[in-house]
mmCIF file of the N, C-alpha and C atoms, coordinates in Angstrom:
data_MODEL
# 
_entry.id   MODEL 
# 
loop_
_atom_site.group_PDB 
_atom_site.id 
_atom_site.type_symbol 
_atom_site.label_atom_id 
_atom_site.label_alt_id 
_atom_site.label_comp_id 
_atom_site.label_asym_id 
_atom_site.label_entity_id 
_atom_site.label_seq_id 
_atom_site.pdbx_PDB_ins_code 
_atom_site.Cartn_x 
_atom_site.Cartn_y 
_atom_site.Cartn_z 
_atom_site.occupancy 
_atom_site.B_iso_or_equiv 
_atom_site.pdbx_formal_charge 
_atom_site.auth_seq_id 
_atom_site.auth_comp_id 
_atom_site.auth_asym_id 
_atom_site.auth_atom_id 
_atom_site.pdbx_PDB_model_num 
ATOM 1   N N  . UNK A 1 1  ? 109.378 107.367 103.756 1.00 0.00 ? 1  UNK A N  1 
ATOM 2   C CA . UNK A 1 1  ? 110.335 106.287 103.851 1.00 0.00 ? 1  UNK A CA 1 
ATOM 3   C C  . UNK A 1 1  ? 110.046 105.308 102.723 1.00 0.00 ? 1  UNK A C  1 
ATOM 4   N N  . UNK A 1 2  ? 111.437 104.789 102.081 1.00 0.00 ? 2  UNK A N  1 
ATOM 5   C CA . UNK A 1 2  ? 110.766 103.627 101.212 1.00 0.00 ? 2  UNK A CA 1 
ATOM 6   C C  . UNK A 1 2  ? 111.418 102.196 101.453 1.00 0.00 ? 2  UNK A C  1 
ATOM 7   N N  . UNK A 1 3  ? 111.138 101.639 100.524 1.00 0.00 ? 3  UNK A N  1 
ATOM 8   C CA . UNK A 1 3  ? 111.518 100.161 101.088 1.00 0.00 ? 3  UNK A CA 1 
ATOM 9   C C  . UNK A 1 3  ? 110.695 99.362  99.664  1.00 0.00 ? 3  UNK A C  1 
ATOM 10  N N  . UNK A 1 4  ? 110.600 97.968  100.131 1.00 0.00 ? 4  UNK A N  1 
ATOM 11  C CA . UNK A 1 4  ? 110.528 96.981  98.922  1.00 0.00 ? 4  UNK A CA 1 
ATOM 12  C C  . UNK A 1 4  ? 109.948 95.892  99.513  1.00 0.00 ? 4  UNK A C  1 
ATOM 13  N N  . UNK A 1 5  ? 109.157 95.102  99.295  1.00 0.00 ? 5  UNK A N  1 
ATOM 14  C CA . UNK A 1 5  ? 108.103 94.042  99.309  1.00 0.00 ? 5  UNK A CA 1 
ATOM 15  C C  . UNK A 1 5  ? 108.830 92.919  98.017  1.00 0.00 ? 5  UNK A C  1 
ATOM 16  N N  . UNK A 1 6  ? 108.587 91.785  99.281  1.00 0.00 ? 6  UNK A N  1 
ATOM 17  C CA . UNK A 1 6  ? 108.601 90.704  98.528  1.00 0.00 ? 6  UNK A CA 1 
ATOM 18  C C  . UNK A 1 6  ? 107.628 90.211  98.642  1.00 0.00 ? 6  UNK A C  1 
ATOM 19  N N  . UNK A 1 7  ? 106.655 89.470  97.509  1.00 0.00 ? 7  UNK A N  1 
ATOM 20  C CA . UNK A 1 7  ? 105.287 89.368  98.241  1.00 0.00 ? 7  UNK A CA 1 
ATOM 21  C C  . UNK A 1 7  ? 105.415 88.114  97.645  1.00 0.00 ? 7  UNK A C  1 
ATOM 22  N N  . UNK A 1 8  ? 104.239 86.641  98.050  1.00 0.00 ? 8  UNK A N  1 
ATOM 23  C CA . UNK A 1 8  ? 103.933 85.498  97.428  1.00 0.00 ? 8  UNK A CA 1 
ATOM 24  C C  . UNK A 1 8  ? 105.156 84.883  97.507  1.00 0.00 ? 8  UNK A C  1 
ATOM 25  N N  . UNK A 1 9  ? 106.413 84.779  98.153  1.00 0.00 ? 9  UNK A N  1 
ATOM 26  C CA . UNK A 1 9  ? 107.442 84.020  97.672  1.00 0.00 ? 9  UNK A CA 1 
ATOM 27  C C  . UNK A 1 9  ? 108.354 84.230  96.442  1.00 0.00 ? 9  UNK A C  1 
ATOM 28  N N  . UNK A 1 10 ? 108.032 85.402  95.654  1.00 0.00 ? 10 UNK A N  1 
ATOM 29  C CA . UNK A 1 10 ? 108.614 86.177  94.560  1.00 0.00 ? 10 UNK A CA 1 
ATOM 30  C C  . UNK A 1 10 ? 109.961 86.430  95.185  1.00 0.00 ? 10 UNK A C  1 
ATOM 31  N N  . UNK A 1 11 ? 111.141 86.050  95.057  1.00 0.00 ? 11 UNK A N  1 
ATOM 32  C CA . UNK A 1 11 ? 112.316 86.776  95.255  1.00 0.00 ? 11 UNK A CA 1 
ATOM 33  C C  . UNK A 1 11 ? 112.496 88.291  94.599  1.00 0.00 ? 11 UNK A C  1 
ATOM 34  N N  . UNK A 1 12 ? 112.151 87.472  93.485  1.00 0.00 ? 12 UNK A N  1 
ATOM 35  C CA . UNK A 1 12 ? 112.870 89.046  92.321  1.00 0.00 ? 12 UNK A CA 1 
ATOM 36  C C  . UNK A 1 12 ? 111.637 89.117  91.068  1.00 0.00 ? 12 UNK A C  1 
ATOM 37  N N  . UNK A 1 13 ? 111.169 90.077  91.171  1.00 0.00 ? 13 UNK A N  1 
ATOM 38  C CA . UNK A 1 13 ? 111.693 91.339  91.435  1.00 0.00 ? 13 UNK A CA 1 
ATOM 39  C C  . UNK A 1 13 ? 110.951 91.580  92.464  1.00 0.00 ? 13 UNK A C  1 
ATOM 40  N N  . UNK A 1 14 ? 111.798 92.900  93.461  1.00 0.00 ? 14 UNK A N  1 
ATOM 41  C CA . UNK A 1 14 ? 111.102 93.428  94.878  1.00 0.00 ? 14 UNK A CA 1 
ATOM 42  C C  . UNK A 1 14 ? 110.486 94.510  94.254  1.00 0.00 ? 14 UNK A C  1 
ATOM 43  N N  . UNK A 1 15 ? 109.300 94.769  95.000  1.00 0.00 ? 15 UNK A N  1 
ATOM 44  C CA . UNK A 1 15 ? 108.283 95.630  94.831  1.00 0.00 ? 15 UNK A CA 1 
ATOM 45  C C  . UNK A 1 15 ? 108.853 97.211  95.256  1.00 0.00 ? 15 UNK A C  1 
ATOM 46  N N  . UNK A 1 16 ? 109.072 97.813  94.703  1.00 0.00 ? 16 UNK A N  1 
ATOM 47  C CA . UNK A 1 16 ? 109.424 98.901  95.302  1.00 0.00 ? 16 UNK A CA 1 
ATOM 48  C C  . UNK A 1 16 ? 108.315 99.884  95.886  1.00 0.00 ? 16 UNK A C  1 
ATOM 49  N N  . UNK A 1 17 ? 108.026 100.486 97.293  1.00 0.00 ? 17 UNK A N  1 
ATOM 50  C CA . UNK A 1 17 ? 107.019 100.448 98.412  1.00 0.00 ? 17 UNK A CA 1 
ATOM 51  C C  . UNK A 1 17 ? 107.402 102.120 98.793  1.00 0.00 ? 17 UNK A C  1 
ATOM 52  N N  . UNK A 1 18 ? 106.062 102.914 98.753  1.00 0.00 ? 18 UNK A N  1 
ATOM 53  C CA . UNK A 1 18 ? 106.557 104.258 99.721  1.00 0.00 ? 18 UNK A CA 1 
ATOM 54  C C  . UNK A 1 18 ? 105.775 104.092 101.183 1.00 0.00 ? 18 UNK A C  1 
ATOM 55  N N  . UNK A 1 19 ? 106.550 103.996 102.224 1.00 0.00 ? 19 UNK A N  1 
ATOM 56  C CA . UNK A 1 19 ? 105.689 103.283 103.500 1.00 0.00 ? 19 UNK A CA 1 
ATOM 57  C C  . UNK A 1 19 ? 104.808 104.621 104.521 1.00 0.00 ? 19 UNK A C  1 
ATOM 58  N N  . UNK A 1 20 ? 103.544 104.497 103.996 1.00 0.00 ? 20 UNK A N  1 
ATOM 59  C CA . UNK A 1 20 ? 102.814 105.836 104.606 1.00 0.00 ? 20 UNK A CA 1 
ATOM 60  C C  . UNK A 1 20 ? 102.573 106.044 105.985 1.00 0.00 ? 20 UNK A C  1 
ATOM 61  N N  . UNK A 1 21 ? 103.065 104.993 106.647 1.00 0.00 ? 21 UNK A N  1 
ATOM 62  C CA . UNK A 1 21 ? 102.551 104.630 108.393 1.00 0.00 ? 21 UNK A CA 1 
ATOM 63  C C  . UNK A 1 21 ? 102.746 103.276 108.680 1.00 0.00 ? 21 UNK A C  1 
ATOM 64  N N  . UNK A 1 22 ? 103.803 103.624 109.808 1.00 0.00 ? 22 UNK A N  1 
ATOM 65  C CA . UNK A 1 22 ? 104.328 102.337 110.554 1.00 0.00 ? 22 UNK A CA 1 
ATOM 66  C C  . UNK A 1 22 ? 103.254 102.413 112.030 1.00 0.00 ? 22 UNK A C  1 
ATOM 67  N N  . UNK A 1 23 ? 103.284 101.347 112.293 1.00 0.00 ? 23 UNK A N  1 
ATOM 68  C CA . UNK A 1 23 ? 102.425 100.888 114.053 1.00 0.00 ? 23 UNK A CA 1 
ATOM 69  C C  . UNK A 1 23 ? 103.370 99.853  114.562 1.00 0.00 ? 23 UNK A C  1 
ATOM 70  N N  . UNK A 1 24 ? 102.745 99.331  115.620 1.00 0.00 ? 24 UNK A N  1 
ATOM 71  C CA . UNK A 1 24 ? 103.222 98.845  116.762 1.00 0.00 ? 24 UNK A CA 1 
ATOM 72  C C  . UNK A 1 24 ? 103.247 96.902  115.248 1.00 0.00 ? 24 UNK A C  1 
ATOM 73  N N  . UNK A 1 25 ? 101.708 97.258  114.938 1.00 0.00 ? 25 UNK A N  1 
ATOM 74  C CA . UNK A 1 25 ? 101.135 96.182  114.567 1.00 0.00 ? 25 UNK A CA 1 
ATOM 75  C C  . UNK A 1 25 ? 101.159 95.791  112.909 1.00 0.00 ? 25 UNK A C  1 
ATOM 76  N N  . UNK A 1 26 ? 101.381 96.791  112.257 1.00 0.00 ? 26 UNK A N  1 
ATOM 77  C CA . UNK A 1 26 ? 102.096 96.559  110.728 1.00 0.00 ? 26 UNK A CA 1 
ATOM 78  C C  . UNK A 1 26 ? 102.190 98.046  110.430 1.00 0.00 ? 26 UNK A C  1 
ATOM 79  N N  . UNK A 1 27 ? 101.850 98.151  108.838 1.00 0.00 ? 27 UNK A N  1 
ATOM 80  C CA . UNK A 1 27 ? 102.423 99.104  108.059 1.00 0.00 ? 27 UNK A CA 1 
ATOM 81  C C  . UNK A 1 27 ? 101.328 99.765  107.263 1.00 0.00 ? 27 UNK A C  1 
ATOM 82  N N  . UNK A 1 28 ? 101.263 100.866 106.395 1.00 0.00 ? 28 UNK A N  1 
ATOM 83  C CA . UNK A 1 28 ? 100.461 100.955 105.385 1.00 0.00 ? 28 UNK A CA 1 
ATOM 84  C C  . UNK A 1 28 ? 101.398 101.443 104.423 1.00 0.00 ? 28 UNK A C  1 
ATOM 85  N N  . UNK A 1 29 ? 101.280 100.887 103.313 1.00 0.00 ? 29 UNK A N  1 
ATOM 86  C CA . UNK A 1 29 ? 102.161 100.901 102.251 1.00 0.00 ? 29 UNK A CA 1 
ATOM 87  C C  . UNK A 1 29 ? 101.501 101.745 100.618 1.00 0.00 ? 29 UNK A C  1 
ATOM 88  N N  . UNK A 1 30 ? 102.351 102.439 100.208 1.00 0.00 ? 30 UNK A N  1 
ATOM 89  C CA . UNK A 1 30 ? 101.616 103.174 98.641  1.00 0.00 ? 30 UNK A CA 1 
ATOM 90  C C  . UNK A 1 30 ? 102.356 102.229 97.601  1.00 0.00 ? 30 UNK A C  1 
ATOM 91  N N  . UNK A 1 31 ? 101.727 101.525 96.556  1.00 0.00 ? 31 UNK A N  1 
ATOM 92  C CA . UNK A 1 31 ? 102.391 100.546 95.132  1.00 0.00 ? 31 UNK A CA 1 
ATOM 93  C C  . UNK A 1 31 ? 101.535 101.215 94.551  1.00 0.00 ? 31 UNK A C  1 
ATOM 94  N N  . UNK A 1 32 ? 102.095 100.772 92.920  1.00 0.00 ? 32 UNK A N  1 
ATOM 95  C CA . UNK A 1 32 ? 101.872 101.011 92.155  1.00 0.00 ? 32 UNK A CA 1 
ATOM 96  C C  . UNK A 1 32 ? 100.163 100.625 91.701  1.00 0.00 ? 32 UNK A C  1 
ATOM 97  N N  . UNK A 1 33 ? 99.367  101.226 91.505  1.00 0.00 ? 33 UNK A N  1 
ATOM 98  C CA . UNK A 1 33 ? 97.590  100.497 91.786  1.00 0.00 ? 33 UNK A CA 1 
ATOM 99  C C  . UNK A 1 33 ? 97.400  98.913  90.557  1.00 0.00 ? 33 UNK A C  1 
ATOM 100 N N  . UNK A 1 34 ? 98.145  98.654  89.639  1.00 0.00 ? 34 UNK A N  1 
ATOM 101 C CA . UNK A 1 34 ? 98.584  97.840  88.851  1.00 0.00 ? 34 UNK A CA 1 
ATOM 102 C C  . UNK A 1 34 ? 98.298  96.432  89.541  1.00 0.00 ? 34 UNK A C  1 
ATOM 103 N N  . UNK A 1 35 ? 99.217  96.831  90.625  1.00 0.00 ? 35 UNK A N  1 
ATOM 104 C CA . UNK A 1 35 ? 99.661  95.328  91.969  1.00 0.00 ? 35 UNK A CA 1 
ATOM 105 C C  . UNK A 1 35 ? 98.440  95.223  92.555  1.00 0.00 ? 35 UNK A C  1 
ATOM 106 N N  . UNK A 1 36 ? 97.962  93.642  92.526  1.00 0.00 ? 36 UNK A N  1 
ATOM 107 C CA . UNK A 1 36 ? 97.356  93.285  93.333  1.00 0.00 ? 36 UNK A CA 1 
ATOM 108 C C  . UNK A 1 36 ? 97.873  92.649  94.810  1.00 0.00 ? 36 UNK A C  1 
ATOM 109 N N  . UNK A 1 37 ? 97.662  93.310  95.879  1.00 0.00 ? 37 UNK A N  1 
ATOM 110 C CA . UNK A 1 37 ? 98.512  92.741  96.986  1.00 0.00 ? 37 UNK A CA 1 
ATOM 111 C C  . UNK A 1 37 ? 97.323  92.431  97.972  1.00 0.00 ? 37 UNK A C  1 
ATOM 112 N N  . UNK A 1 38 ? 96.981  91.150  97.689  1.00 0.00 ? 38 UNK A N  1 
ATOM 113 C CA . UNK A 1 38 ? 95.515  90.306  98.478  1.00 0.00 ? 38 UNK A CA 1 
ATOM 114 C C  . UNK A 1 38 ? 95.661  90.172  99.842  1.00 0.00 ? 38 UNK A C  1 
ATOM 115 N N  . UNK A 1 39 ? 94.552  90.633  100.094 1.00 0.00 ? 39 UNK A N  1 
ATOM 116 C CA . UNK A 1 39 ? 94.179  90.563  101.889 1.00 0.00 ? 39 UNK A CA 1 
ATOM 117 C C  . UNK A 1 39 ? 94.111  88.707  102.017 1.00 0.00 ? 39 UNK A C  1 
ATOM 118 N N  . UNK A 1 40 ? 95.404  88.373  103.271 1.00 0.00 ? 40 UNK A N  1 
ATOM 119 C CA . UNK A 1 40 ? 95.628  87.103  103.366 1.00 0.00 ? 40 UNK A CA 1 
ATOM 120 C C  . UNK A 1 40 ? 96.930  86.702  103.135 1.00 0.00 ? 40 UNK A C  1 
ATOM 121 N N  . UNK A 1 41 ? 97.546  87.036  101.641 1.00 0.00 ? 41 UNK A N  1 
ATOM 122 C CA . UNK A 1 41 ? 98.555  87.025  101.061 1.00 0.00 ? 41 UNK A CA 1 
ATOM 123 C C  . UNK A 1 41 ? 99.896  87.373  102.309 1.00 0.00 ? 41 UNK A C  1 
ATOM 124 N N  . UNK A 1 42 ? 101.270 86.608  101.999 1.00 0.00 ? 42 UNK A N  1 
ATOM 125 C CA . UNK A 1 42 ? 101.987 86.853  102.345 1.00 0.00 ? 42 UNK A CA 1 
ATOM 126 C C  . UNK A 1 42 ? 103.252 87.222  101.824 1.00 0.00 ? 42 UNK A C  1 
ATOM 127 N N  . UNK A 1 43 ? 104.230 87.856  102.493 1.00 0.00 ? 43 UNK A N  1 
ATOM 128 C CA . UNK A 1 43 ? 105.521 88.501  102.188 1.00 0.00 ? 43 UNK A CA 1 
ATOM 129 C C  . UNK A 1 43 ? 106.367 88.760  102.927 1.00 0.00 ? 43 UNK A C  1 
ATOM 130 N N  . UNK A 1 44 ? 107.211 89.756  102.779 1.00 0.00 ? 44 UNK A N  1 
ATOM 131 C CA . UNK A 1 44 ? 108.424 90.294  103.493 1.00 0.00 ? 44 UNK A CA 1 
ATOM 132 C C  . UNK A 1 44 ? 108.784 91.557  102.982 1.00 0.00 ? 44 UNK A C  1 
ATOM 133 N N  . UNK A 1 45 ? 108.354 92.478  104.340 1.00 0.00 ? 45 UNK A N  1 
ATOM 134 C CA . UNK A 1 45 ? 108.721 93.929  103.821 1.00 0.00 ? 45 UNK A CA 1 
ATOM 135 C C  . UNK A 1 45 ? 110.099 94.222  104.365 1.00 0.00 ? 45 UNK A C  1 
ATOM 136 N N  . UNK A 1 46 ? 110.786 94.824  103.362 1.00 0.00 ? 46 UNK A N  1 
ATOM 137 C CA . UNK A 1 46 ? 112.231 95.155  103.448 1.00 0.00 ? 46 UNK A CA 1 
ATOM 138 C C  . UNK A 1 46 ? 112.469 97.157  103.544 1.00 0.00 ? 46 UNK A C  1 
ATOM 139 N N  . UNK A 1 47 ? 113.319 97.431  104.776 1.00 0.00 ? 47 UNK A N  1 
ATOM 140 C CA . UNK A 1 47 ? 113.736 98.263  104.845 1.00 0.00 ? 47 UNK A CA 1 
ATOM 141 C C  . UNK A 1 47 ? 114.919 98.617  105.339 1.00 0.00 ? 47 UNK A C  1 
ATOM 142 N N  . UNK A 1 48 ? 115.655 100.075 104.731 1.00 0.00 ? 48 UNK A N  1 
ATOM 143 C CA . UNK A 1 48 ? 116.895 100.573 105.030 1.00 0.00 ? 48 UNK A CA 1 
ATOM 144 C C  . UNK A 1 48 ? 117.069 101.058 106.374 1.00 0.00 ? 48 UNK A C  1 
ATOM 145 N N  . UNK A 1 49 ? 117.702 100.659 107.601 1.00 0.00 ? 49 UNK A N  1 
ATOM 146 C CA . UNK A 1 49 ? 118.131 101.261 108.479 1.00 0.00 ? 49 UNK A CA 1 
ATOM 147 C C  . UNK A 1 49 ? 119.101 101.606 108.377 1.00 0.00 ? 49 UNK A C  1 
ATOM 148 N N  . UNK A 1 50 ? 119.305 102.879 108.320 1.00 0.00 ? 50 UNK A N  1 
ATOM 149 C CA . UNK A 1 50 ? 120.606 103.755 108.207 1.00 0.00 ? 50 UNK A CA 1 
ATOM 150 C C  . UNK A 1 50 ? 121.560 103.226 109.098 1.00 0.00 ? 50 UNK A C  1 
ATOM 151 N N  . UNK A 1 51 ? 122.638 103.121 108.725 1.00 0.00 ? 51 UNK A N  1 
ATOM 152 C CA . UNK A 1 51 ? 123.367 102.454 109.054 1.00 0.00 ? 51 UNK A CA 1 
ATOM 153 C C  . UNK A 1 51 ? 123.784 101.177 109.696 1.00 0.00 ? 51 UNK A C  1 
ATOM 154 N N  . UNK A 1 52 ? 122.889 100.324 109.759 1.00 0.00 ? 52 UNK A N  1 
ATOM 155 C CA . UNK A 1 52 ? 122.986 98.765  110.289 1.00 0.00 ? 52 UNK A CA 1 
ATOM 156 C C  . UNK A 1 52 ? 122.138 98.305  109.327 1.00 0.00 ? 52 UNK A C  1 
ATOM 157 N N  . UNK A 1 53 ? 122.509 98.566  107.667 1.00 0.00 ? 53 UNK A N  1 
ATOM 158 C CA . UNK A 1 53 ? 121.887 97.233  107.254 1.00 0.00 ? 53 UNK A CA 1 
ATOM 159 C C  . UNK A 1 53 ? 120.558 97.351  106.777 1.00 0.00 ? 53 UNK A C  1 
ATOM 160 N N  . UNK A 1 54 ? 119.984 95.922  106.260 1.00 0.00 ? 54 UNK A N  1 
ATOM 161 C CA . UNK A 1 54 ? 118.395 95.882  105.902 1.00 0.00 ? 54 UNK A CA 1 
ATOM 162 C C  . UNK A 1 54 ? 117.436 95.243  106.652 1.00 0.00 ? 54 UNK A C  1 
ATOM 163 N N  . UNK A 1 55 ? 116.404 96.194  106.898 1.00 0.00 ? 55 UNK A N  1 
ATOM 164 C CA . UNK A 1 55 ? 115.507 95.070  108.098 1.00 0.00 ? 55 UNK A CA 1 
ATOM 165 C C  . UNK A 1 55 ? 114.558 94.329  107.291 1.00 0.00 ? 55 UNK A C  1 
ATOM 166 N N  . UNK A 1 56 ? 114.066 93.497  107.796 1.00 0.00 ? 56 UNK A N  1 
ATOM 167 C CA . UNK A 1 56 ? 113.176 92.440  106.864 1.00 0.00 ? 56 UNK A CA 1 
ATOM 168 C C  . UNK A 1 56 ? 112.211 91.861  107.852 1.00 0.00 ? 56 UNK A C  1 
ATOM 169 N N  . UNK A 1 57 ? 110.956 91.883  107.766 1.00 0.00 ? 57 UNK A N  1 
ATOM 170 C CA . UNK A 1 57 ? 109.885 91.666  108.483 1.00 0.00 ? 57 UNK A CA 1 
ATOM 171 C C  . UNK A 1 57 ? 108.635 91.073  107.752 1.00 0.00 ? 57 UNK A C  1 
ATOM 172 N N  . UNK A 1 58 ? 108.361 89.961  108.080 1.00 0.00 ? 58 UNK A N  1 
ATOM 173 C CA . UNK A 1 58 ? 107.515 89.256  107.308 1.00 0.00 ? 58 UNK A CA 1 
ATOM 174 C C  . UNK A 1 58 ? 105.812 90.071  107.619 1.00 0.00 ? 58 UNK A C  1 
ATOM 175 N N  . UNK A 1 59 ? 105.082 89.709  106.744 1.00 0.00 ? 59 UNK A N  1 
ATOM 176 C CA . UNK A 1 59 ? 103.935 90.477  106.863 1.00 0.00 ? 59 UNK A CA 1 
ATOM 177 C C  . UNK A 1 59 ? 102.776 89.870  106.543 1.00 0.00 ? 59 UNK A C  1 
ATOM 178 N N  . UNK A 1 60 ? 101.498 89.870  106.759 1.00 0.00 ? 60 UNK A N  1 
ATOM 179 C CA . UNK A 1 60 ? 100.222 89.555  105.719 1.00 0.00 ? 60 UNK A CA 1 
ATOM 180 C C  . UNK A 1 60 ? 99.500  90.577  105.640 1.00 0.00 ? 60 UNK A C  1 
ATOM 181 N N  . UNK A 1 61 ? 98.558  90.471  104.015 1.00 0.00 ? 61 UNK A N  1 
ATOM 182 C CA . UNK A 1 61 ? 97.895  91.674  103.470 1.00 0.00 ? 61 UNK A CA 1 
ATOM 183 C C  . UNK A 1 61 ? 96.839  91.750  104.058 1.00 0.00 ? 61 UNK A C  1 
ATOM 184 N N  . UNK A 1 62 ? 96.459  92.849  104.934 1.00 0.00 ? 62 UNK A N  1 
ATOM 185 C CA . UNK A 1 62 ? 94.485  92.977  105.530 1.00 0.00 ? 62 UNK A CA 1 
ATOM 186 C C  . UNK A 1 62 ? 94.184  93.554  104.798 1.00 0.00 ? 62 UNK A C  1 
ATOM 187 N N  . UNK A 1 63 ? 94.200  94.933  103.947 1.00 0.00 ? 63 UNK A N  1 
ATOM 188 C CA . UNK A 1 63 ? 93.276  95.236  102.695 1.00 0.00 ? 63 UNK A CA 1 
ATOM 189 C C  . UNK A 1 63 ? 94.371  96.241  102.164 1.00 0.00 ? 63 UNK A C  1 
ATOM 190 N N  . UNK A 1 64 ? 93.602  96.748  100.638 1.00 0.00 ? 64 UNK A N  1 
ATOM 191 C CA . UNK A 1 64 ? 93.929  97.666  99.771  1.00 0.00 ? 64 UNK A CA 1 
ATOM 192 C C  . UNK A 1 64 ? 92.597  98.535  98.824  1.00 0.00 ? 64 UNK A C  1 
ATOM 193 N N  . UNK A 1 65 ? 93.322  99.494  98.524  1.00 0.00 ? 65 UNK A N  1 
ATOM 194 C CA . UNK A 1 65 ? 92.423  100.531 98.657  1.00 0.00 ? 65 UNK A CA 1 
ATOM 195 C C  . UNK A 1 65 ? 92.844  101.121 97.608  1.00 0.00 ? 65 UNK A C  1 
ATOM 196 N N  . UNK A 1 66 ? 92.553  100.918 96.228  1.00 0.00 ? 66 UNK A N  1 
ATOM 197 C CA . UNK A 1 66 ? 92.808  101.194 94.882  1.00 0.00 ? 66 UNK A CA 1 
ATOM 198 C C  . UNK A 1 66 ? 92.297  102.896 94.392  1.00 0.00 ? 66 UNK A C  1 
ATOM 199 N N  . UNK A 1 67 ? 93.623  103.339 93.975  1.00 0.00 ? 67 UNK A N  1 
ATOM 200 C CA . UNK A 1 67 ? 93.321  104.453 93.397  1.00 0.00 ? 67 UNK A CA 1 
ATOM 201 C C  . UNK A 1 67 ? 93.768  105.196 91.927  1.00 0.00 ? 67 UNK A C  1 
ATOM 202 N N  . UNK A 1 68 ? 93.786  106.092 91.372  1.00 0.00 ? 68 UNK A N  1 
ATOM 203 C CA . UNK A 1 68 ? 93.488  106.306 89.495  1.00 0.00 ? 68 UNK A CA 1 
ATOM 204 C C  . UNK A 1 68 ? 95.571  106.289 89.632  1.00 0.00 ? 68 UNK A C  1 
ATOM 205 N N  . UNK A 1 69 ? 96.503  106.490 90.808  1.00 0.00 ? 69 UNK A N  1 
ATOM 206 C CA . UNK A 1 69 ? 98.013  106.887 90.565  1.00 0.00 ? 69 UNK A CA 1 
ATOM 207 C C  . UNK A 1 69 ? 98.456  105.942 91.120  1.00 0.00 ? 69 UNK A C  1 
ATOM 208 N N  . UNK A 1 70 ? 98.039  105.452 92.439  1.00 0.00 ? 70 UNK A N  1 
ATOM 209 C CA . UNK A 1 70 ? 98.754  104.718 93.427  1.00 0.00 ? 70 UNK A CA 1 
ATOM 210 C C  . UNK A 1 70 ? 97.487  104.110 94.074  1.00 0.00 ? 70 UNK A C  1 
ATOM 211 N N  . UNK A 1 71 ? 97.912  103.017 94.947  1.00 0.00 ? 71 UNK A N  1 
ATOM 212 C CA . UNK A 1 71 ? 97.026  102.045 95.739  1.00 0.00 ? 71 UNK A CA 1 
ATOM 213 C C  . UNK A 1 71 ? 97.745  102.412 97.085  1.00 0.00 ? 71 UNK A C  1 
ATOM 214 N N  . UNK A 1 72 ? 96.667  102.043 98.371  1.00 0.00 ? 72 UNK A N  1 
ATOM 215 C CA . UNK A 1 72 ? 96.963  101.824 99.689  1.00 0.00 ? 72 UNK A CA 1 
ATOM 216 C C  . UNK A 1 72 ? 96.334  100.458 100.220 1.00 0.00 ? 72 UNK A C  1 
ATOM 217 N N  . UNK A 1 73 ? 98.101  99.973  100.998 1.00 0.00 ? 73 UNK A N  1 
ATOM 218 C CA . UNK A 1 73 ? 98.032  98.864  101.171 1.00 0.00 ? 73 UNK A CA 1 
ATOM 219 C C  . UNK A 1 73 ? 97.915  98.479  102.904 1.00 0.00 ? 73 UNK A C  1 
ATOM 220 N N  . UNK A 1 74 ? 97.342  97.608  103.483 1.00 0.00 ? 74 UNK A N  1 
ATOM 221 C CA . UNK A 1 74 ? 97.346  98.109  105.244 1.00 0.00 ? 74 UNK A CA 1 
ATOM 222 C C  . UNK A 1 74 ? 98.402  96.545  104.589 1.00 0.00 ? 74 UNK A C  1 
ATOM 223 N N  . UNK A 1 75 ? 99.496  96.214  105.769 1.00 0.00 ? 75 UNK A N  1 
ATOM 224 C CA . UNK A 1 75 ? 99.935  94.668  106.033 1.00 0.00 ? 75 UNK A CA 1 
ATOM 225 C C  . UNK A 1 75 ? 99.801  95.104  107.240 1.00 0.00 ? 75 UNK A C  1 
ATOM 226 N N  . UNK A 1 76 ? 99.809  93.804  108.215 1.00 0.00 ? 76 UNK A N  1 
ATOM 227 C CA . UNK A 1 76 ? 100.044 93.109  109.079 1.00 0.00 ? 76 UNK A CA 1 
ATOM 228 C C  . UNK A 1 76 ? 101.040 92.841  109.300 1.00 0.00 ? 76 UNK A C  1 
ATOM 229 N N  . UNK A 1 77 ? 102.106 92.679  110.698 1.00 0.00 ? 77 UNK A N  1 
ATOM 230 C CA . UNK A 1 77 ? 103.197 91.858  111.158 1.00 0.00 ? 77 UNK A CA 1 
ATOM 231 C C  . UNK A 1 77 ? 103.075 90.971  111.493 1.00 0.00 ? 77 UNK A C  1 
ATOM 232 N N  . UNK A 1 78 ? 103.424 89.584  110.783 1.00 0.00 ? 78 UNK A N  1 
ATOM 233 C CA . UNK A 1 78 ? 103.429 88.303  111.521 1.00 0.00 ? 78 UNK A CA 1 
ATOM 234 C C  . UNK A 1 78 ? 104.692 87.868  112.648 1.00 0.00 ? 78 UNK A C  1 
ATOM 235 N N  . UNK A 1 79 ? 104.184 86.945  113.536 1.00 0.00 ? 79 UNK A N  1 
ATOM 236 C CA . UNK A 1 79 ? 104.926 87.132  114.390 1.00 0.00 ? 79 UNK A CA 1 
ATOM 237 C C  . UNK A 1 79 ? 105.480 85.807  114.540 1.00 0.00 ? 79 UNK A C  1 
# 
């Protein structure tokens, strides 16, 4: 599934996100390893629900996990 991160209050540009695992309690997300997306940090992860639209769910970063193609990102759902 993909989707797009707004992170820090950045409108534009959205992060474009491949989302590796959804929970009850956030997400884990694959970016580009480039991005720093800080444990603490906040945002808004954006996704396509087929047919009703874009969902948008605010989030904070608990860690990332840097690698030589892509990074793994855990967020959090704030509530």
């Amino acid at each position: 599934m993909e989707g797009w991160l707004q992170w820090e209050g950045k409108v534009l540009p959205a992060i474009p996100v491949d989302i590796a695992n959804f929970s009850a309690g956030g997400v884990a997300i694959w970016v580009d390893p480039k991005l720093d997306i800080r444990p603490g940090g906040h945002g808004v992860l954006i996704t396509q629900a087929h047919g009703r639209g874009c969902g948008y769910r605010p989030v904070k970063g608990c860690w990332q996990v840097k690698g030589a193609k892509r990074s793994l990102v855990g967020l959090a759902f704030e509530r």
